[in-house]
N, C-alpha and C positions, 0 to 999 in steps of 0.2 A: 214417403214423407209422412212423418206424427201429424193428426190433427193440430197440438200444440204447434210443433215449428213451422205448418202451414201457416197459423195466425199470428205468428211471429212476423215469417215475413211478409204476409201480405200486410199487417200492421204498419211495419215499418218500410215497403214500399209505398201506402197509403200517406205514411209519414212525407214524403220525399211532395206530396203536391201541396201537403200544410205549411214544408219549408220554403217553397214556392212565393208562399201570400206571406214573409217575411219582410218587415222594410230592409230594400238591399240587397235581400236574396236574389242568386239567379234564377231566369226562369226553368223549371223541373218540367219534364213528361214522365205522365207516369202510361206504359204500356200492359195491359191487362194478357197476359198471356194465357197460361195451361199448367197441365200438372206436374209435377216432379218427375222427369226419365222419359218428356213426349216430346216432340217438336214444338208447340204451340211455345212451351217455356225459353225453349232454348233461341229460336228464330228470334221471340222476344229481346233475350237477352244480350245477343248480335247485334240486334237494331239497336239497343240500349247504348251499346258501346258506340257503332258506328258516330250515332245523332250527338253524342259527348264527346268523344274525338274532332267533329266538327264544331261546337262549342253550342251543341243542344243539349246539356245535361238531362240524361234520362234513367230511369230503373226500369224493368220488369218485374212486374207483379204474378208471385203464383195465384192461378186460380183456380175453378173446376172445370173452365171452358167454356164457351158461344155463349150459353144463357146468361152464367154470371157475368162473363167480359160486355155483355149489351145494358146488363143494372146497372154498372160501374160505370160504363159510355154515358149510359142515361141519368145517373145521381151525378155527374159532375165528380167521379172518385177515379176515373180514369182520362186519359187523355183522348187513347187510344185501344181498342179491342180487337186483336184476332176472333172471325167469327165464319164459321159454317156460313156458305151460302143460304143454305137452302134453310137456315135457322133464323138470318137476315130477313130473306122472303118473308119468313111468316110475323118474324117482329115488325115489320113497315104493315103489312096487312093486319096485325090484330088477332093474327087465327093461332098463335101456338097457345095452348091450353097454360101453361105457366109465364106467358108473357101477355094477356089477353087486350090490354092498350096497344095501341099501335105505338111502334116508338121510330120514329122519322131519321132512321141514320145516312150516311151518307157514307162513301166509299173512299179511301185513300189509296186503295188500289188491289189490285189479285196479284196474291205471293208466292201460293202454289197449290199443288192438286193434293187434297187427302184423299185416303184408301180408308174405306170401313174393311175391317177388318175380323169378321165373326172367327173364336179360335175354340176349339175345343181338346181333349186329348184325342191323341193319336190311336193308344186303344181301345176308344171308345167307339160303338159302330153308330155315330154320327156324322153324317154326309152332307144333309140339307137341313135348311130350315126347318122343315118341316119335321125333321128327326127330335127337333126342340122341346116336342109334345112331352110335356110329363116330365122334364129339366127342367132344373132353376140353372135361373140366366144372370148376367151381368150384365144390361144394356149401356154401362156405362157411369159416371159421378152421376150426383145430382148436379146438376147446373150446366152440366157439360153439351153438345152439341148432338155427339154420340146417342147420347139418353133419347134427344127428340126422333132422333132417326133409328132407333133400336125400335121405339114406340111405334110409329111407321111399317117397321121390316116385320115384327111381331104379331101384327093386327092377325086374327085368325088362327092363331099355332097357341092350342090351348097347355102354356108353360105350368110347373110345377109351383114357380113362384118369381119373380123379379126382386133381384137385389142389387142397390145401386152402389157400386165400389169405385173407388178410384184406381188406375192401372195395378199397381204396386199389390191391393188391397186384394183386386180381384185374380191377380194371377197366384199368390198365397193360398186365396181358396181354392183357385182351380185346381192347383197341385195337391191340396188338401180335401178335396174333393167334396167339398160343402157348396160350392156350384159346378153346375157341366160345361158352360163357357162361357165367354164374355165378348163386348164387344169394344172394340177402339178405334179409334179417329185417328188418322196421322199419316206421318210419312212411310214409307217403308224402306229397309227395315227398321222400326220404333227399336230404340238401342236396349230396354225394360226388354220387350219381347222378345228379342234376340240371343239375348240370354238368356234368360227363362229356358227358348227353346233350344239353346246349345247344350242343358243339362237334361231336358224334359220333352219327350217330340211331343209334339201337337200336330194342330190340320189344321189349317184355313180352309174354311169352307167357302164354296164359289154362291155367286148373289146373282150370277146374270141373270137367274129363272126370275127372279122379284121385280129385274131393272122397268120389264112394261109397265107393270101395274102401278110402282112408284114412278114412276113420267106420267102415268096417266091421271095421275090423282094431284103431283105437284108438278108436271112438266120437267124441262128440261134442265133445272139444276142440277138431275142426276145422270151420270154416263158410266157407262163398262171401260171399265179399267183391268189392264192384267197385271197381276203381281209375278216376276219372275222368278222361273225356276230356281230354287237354291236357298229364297228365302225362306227362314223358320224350316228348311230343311226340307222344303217342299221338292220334288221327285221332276215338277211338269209346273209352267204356268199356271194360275188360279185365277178367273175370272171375278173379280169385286166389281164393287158399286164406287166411284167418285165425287166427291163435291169440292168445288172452289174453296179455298180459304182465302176470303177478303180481310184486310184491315179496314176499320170500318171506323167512324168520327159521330158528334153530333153535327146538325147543322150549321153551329154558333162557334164552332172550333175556328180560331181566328187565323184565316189565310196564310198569315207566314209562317205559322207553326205546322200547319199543313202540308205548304211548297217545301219546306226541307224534309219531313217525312218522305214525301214523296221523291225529293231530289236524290235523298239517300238511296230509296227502292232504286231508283235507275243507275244512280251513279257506283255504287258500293256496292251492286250486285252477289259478287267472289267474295266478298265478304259474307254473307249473309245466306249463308247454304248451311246448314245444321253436316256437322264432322263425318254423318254417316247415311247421308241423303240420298237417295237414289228415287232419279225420276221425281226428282220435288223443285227443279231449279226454274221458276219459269219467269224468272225476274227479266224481264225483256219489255222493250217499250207496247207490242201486239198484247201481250198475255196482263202487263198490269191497268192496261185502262178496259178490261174485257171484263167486267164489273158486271152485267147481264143487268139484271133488272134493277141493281142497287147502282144511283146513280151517282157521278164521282164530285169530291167537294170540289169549290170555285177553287179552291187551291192549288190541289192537286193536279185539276186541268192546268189551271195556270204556269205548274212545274212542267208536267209533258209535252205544253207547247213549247215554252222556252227552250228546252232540251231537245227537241226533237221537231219540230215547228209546224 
C-alpha cells in the first residue's frame, strides 16, 4: 500500500467517526486495525462487517499497528484498537519509550495469538539472532507493535543499521537486498509472506533461545510458539516467540458499544477468522476474557456474563 492511499483511507475511515457527530447520523465505530496484506486489517475489517450486519455500523482503519492503534484509542480517533499485549503492558505502565504517559486502556477482549516472525533469505547463512551482527534489519512500521518488540529482541546484536518498513516495503527490500530481514507480527501464514515465499525461499528463524530473557525482563506476555512445517516452505517446525493480541478501548468507551463488540467476539466467532488463518482462532468464551494484566471494560464483562453467566 502507497503512503498516499494509506492516508486516503485512514482519512476517510477517520471520516466515518466525524459522520458519527452528524445530527441524525447513525452511530459509527471506527476500528484501528493494521497494515495492508496482515491480519490486524483484515480481523478488523470482519468485525467491521459483522458490528454492521448487526446494526453497529463500523469501518476499519488502516494503520501501522499497536502504537498507532493506542494514539487513536487515546485521541478519541478510534473507537477501538487491535494492540500487542505486551505493547498494552507497557502503555498502562508508562515504560515504552515512544508512549512514555501511561495511557489507561482497557480490554474488550483476546482474539488471537500472533507469531513474531524474524525472516531472512534462505541463502543467506543466517540462522540466529545473533547472526544479525553487521545486517541491516527491518524491525518492523513505525508505530507498529512488531517495532517495540524487534527493539526488545535486538538489545545486544550490534545491527548494521535498523530500518523501519512496513510489510509490503520491507519484503521489496529484502528481495532487493538493501536489508537482510525483517521482522512481523501476525498470524501465520501472513498471506504478504506467503507469497513472497512461494516465489523467494526464506527462513524463519527460531526465537526460543531469546524466550528467558524476554520473560525475564517483561514476564509472561511472552511464550514459545511453534510455527508448522510447510509454512513459508519451511522443511520442520520453527520455534517463535508469541503475544496475545487484545482489542483494547479507553476507559470512557460507553458500555453498550462495548457489550456488542464483545457480543460479536463470542457470538460471530466463524465469521471472524482472517481466509488463511491457522492457529489464530481462539474466539472462545476461556481465551477472550484471558486479557492477563490488561483488565476487561464494565462492558465487555457485562456481555460474557450474559452470554455465558
Amino acid at each position: 500500500m502507497t503512503a498516499t492511499r494509506r492516508a486516503v483511507l485512514r482519512a476517510a475511515g477517520i471520516g466515518v467517526l466525524a459522520a458519527a457527530c452528524s445530527p441524525g447520523a447513525p452511530p459509527r465505530l471506527a476500528i484501528a486495525g493494521g497494515e495492508d496484506g496482515g491480519f490486524y486489517l483484515e480481523f478488523a475489517g470482519l468485525l467491521a462487517t459483522q458490528l454492521s450486519v448487526h446494526g453497529r455500523p463500523a469501518a476499519a482503519l488502516p494503520t501501522g499497528g499497536s502504537v498507532e492503534n493506542i494514539q487513536l484509542v487515546r485521541d478519541g480517533r478510534a473507537t477501538v484498537g487491535l494492540t500487542l499485549a505486551d505493547v498494552v503492558d507497557g502503555a498502562r505502565r508508562g515504560t515504552l519509550p515512544v508512549l512514555p504517559a501511561p495511557v489507561p486502556l482497557l480490554a474488550v477482549g483476546r482474539v488471537y495469538e500472533n507469531y513474531m516472525q524474524l525472516v531472512v533469505r534462505a541463502e543467506d547463512g543466517i540462522r540466529s539472532t545473533q547472526d544479525l551482527a553487521g545486517r541491516v534489519v527491518s524491525p518492523g512500521a513505525v508505530g507498529s507493535g512488531a517495532a517495540v518488540f524487534g527493539e526488545r529482541l535486538l538489545t545486544g546484536v550490534p545491527t548494521a543499521g535498523i530500518v523501519h518498513l512496513p510489510l509490503r516495503g520491507a519484503l521489496d527490500a529484502l528481495e532487493h537486498h538493501r536489508i537482510d530481514a525483517l521482522l512481523w507480527s501476525g498470524g501465520v501464514p501472513t498471506p504478504a509472506l506467503a507469497d513472497f515465499a512461494a516465489r523467494r525461499p526464506v527462513r524463519l528463524l527460531p526465537l526460543d533461545g531469546e524466550l528467558a530473557r524476554l520473560q525475564g525482563t517483561f514476564g509472561e506476555v511472552y511464550r514459545g510458539l511453534a510455527v508448522p512445517a510447510g509454512v513459508y516452505g519451511a522443511t520442520g517446525a520453527v520455534t517463535t516467540i508469541g503475544v496475545a493480541n487484545l482489542i483494547t478501548c479507553a476507559p470512557d468507551a460507553p458500555d453498550d458499544v462495548v457489550d456488542a463488540i464483545a457480543t460479536t467476539l463470542a457470538t460471530a466467532a466463524a465469521q471472524l477468522v482472517p481466509r488463511p488463518a491457522l492457529g489464530t482462532h481462539y474466539l472462545d468464551l476461556g481465551s477472550l476474557i484471558g486479557t492477563g494484566s490488561v483488565p476487561l471494560h464494565p462492558g465487555a464483562r457485562a456481555a460474557y456474563r450474559r452470554l455465558h453467566g
